[in-house]
PDB file of N, H, CA, C and O in Angstrom:
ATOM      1  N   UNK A   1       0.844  -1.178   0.000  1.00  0.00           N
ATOM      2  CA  UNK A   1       0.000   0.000   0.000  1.00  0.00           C
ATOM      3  C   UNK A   1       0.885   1.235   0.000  1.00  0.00           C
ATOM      4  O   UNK A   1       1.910   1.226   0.681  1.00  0.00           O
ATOM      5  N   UNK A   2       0.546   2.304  -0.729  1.00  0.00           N
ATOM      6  H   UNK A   2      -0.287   2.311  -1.283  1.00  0.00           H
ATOM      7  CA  UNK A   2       1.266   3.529  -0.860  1.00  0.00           C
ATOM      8  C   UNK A   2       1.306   4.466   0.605  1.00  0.00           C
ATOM      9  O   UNK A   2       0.341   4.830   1.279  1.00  0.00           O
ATOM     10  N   UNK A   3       2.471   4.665   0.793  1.00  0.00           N
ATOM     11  H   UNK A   3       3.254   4.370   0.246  1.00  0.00           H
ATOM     12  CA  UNK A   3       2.935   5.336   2.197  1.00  0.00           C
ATOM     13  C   UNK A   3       2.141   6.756   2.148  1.00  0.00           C
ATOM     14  O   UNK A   3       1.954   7.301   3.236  1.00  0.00           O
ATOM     15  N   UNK A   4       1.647   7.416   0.944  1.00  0.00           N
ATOM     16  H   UNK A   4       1.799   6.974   0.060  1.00  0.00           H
ATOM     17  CA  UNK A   4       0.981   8.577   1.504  1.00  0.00           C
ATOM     18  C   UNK A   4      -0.183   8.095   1.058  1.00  0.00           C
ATOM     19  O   UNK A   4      -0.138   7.367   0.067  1.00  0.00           O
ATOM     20  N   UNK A   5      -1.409   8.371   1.645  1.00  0.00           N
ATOM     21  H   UNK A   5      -1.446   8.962   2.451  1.00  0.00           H
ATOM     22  CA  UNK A   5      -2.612   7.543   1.776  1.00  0.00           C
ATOM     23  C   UNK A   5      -3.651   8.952   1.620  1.00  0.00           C
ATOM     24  O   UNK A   5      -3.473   9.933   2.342  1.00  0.00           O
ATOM     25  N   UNK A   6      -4.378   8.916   0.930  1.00  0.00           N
ATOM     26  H   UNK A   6      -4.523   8.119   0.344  1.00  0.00           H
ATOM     27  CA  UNK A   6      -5.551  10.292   0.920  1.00  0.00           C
ATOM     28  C   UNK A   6      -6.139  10.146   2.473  1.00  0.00           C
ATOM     29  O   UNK A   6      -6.479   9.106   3.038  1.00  0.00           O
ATOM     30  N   UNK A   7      -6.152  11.233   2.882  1.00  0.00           N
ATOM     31  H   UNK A   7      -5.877  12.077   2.422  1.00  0.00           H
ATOM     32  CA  UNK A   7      -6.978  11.751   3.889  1.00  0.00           C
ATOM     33  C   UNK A   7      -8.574  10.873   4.086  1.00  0.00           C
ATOM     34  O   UNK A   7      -8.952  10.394   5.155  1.00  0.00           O
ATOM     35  N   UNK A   8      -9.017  10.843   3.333  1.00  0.00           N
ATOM     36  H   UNK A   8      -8.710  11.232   2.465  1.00  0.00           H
ATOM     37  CA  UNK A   8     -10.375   9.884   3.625  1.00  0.00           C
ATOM     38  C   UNK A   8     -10.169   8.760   3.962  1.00  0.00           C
ATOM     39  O   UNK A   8     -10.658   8.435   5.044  1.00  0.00           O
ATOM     40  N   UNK A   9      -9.411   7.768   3.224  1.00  0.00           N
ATOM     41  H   UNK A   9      -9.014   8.032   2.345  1.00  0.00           H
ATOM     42  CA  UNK A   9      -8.956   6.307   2.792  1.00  0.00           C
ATOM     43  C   UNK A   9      -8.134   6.062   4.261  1.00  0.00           C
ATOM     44  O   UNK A   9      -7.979   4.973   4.812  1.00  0.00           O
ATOM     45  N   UNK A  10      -7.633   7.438   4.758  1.00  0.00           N
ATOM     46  H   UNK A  10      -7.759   8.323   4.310  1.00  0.00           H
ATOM     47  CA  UNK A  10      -6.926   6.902   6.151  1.00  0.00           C
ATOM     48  C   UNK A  10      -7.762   6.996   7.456  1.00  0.00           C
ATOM     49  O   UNK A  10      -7.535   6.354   8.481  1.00  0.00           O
ATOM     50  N   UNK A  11      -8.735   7.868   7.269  1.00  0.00           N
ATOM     51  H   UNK A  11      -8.919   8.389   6.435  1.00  0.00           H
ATOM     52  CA  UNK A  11      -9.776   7.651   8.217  1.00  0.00           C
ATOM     53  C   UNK A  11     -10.645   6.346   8.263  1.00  0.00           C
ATOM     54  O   UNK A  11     -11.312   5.860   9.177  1.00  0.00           O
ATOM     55  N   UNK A  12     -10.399   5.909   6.876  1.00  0.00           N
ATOM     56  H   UNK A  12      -9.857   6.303   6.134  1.00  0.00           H
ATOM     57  CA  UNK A  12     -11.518   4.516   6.896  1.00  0.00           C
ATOM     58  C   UNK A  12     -10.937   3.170   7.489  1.00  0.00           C
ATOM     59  O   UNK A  12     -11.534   2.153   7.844  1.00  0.00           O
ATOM     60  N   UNK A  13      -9.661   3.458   7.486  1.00  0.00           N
ATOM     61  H   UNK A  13      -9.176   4.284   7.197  1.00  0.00           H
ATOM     62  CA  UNK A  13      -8.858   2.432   7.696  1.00  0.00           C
ATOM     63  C   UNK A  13      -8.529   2.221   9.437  1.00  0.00           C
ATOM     64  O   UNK A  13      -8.390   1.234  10.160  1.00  0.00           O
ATOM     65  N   UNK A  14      -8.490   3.782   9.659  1.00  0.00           N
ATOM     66  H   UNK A  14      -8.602   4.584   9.072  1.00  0.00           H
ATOM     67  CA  UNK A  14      -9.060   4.190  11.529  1.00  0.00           C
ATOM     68  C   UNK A  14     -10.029   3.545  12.010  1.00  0.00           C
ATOM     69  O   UNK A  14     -10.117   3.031  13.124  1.00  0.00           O
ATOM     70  N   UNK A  15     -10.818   3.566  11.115  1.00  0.00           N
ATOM     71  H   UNK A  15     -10.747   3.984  10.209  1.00  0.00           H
ATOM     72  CA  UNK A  15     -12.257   3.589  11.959  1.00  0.00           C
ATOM     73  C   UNK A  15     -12.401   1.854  11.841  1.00  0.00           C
ATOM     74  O   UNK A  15     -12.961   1.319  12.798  1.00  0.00           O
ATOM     75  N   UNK A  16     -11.976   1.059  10.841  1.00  0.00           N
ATOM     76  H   UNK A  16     -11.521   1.493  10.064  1.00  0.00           H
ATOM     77  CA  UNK A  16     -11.751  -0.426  10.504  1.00  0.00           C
ATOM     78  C   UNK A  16     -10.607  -0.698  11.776  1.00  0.00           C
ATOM     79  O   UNK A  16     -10.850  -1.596  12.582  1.00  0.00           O
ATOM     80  N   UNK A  17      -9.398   0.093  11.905  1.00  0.00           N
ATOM     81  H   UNK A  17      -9.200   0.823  11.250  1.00  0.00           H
ATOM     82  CA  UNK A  17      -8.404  -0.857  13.133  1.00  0.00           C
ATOM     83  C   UNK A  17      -9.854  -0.870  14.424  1.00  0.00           C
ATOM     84  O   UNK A  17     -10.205  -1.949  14.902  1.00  0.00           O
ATOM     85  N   UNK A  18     -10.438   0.239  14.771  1.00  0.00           N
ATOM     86  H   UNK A  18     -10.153   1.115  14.383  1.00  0.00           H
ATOM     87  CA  UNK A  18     -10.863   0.352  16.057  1.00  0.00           C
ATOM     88  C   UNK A  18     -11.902  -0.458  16.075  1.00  0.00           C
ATOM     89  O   UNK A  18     -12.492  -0.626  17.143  1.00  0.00           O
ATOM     90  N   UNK A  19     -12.222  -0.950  15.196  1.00  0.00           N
ATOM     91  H   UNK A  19     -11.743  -0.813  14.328  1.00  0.00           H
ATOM     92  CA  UNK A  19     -13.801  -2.064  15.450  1.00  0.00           C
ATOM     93  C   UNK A  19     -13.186  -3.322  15.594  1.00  0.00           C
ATOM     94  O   UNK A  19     -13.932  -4.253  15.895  1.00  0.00           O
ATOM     95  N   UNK A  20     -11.887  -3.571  15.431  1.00  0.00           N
ATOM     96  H   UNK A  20     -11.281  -2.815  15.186  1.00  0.00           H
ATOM     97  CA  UNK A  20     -11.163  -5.070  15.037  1.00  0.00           C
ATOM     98  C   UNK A  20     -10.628  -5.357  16.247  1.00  0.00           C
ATOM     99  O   UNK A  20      -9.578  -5.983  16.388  1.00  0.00           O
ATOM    100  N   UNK A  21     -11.484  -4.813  17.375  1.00  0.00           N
ATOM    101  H   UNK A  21     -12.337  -4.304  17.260  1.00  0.00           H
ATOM    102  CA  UNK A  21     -10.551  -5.508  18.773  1.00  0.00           C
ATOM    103  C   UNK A  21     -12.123  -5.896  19.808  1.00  0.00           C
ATOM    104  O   UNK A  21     -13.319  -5.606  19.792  1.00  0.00           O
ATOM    105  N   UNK A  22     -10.964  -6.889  20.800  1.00  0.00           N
ATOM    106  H   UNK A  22      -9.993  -7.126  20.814  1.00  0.00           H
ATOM    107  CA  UNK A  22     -11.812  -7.588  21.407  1.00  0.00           C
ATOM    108  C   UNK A  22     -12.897  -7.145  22.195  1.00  0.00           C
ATOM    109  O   UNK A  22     -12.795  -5.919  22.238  1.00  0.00           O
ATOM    110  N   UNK A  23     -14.217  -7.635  23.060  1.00  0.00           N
ATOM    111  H   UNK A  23     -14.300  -8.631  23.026  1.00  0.00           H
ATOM    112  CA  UNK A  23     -15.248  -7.016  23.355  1.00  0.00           C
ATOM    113  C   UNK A  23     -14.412  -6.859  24.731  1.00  0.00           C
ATOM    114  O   UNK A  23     -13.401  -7.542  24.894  1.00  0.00           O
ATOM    115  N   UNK A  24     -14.873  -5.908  25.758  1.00  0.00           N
ATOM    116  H   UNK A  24     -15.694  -5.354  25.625  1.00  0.00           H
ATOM    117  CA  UNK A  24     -13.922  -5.661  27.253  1.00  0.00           C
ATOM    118  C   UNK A  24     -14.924  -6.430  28.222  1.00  0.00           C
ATOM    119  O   UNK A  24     -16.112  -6.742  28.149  1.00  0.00           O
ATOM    120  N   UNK A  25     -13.911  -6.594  29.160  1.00  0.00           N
ATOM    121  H   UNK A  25     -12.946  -6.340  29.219  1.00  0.00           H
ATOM    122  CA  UNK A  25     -14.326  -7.460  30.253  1.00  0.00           C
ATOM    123  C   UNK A  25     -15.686  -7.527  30.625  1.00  0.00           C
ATOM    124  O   UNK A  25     -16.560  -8.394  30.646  1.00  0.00           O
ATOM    125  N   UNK A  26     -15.539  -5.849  31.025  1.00  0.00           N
ATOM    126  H   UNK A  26     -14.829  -5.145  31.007  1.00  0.00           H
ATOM    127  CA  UNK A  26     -17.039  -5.311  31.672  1.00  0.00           C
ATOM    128  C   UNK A  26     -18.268  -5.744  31.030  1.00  0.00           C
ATOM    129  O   UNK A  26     -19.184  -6.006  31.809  1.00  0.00           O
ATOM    130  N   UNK A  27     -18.522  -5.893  29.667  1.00  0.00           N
ATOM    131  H   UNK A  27     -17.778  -5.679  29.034  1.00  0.00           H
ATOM    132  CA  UNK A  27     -19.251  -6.335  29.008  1.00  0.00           C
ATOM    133  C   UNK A  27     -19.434  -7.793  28.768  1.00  0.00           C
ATOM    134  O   UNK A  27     -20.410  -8.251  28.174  1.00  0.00           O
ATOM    135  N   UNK A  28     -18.557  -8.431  29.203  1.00  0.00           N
ATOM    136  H   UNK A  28     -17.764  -8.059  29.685  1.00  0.00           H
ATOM    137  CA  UNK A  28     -18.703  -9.842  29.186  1.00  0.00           C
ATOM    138  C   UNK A  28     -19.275 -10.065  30.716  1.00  0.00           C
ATOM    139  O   UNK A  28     -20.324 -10.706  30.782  1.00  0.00           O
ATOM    140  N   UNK A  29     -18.773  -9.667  31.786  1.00  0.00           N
ATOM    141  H   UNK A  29     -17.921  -9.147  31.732  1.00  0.00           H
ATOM    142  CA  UNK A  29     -19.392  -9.759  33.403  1.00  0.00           C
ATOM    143  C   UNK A  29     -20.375  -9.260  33.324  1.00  0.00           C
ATOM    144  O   UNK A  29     -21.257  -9.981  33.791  1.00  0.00           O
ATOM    145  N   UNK A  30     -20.984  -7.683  32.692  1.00  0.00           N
ATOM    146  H   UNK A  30     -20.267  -7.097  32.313  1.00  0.00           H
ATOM    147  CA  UNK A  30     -22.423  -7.674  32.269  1.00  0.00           C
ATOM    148  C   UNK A  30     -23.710  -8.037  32.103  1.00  0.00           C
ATOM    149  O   UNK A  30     -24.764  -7.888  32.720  1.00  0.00           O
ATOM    150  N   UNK A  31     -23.080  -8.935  30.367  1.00  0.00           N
ATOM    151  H   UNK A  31     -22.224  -9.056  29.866  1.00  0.00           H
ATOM    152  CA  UNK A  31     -24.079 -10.016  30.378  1.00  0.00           C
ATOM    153  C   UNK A  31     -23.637 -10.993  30.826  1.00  0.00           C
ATOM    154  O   UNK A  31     -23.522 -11.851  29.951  1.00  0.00           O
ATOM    155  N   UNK A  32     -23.284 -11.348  31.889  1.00  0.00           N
ATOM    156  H   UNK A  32     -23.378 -10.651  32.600  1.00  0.00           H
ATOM    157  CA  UNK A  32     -23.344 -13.024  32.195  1.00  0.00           C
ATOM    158  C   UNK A  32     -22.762 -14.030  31.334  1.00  0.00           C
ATOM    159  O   UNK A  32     -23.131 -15.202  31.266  1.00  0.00           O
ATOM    160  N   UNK A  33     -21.778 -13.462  30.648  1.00  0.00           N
ATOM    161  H   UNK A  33     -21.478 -12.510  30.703  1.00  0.00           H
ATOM    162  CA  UNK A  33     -20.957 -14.557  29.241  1.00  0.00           C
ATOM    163  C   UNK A  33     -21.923 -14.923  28.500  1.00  0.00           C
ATOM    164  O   UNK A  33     -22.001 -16.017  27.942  1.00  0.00           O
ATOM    165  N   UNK A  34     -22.895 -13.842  28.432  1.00  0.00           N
ATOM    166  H   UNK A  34     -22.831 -12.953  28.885  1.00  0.00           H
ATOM    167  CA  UNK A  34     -23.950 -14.123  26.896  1.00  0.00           C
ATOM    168  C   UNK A  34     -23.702 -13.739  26.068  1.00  0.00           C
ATOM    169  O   UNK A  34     -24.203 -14.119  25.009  1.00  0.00           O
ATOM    170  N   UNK A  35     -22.503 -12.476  26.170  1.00  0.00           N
ATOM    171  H   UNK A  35     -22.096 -12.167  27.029  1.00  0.00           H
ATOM    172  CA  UNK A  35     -21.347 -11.555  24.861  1.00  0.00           C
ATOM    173  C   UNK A  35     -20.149 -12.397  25.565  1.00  0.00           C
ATOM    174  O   UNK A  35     -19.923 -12.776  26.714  1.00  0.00           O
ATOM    175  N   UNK A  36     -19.626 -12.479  24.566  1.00  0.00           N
ATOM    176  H   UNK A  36     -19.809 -12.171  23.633  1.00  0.00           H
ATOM    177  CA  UNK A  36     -17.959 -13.490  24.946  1.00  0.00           C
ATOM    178  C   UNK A  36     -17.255 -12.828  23.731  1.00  0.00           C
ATOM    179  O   UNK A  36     -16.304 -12.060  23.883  1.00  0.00           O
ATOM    180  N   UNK A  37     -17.695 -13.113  22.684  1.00  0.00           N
ATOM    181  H   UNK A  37     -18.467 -13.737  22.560  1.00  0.00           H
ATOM    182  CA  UNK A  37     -16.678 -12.708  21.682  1.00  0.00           C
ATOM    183  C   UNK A  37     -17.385 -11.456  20.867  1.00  0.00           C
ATOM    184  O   UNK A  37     -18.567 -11.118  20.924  1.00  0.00           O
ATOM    185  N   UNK A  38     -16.241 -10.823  20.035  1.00  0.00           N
ATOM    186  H   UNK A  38     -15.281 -11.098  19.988  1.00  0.00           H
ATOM    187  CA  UNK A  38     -16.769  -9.946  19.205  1.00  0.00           C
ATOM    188  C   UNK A  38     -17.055 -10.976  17.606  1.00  0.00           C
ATOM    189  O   UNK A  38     -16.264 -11.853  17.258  1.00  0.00           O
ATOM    190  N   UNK A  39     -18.272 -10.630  16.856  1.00  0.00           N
ATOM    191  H   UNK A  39     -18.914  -9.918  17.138  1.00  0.00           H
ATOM    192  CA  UNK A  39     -18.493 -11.801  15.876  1.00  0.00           C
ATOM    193  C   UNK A  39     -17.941 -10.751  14.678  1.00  0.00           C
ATOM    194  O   UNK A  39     -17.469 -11.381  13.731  1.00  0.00           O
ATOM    195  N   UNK A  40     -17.903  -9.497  14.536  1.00  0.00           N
ATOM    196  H   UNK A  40     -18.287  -8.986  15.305  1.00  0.00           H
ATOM    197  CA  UNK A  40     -17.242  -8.909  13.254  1.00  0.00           C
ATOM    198  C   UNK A  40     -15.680  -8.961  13.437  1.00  0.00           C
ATOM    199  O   UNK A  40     -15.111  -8.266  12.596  1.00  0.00           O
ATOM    200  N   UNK A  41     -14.740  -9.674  14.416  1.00  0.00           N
ATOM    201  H   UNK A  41     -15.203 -10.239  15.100  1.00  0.00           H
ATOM    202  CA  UNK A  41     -13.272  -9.405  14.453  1.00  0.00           C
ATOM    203  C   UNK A  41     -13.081 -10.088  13.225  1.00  0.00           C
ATOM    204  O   UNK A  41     -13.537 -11.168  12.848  1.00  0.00           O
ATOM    205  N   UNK A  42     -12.065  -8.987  12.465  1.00  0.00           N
ATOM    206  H   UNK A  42     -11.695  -8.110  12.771  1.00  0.00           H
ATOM    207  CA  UNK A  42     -11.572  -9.699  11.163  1.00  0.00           C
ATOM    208  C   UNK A  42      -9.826  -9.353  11.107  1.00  0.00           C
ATOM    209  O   UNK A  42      -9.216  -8.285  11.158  1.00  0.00           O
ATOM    210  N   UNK A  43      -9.442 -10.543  11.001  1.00  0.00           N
ATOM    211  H   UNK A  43      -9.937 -11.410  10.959  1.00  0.00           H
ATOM    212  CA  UNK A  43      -7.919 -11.215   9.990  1.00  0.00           C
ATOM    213  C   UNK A  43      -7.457 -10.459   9.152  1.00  0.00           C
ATOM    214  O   UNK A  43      -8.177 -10.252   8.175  1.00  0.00           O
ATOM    215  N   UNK A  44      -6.513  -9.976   9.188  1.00  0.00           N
ATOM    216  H   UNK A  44      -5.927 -10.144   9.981  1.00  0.00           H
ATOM    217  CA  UNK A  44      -5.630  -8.923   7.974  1.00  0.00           C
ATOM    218  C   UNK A  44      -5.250  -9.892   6.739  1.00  0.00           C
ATOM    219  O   UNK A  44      -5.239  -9.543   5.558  1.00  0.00           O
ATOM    220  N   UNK A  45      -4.885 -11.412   7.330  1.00  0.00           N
ATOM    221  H   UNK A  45      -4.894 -11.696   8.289  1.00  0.00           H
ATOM    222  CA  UNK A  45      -4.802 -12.011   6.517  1.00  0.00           C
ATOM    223  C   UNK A  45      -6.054 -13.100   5.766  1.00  0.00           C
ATOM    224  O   UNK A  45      -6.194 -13.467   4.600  1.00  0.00           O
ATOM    225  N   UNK A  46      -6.789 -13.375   6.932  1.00  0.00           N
ATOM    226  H   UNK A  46      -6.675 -13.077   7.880  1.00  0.00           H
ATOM    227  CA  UNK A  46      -7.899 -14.403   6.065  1.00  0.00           C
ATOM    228  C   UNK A  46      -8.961 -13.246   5.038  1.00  0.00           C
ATOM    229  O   UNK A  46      -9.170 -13.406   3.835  1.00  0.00           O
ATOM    230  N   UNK A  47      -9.553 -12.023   5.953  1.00  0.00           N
ATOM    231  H   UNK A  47      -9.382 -11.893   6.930  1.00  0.00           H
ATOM    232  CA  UNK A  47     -10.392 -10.977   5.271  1.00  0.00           C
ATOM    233  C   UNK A  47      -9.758  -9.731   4.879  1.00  0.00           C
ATOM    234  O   UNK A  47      -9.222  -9.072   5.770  1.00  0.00           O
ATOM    235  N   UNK A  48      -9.740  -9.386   3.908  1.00  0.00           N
ATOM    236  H   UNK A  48     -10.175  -9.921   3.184  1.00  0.00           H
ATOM    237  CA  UNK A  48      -9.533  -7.893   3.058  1.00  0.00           C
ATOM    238  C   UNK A  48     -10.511  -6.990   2.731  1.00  0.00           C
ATOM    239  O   UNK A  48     -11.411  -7.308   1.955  1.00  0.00           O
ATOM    240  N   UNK A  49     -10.413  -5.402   3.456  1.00  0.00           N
ATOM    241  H   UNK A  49      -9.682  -5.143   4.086  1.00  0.00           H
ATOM    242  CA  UNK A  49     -11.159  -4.682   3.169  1.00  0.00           C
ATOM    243  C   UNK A  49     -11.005  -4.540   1.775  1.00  0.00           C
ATOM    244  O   UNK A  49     -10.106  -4.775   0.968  1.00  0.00           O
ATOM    245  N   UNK A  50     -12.540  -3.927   1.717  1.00  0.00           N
ATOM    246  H   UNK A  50     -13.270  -3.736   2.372  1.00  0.00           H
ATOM    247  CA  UNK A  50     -12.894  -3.641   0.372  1.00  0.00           C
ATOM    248  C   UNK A  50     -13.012  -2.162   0.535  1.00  0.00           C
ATOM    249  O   UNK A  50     -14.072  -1.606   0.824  1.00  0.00           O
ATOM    250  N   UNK A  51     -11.691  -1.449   0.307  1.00  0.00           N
ATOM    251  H   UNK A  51     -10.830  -1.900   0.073  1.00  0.00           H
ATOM    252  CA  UNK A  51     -11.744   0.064   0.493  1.00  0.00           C
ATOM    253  C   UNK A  51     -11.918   0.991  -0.950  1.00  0.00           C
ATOM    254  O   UNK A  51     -11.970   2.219  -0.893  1.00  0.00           O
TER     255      UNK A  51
END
């Protein structure tokens, strides 16, 4: 990928790292381990955005 990145294309890519992490504790003690995992975490290598 090209080291200078348009201004939009790098916000999208922001806003894609910050959804790609795990759900926090608090929310798992919450619900009662009825949320455990996050189901959209995606693989840099198995899934590729479609930017």
């Amino acid at each position: 990928m090209a080291g200078h990145k348009p201004l939009a294309k790098k916000l999208r890519l922001i806003k894609r790292t910050k959804q790609n992490r795990r759900i926090p504790v608090w929310v798992v003690l919450k619900t009662n381990r009825k949320v455990i995992q996050n189901l959209r975490r995606r693989n840099w290598r198995r899934t590729k955005l479609k930017l």
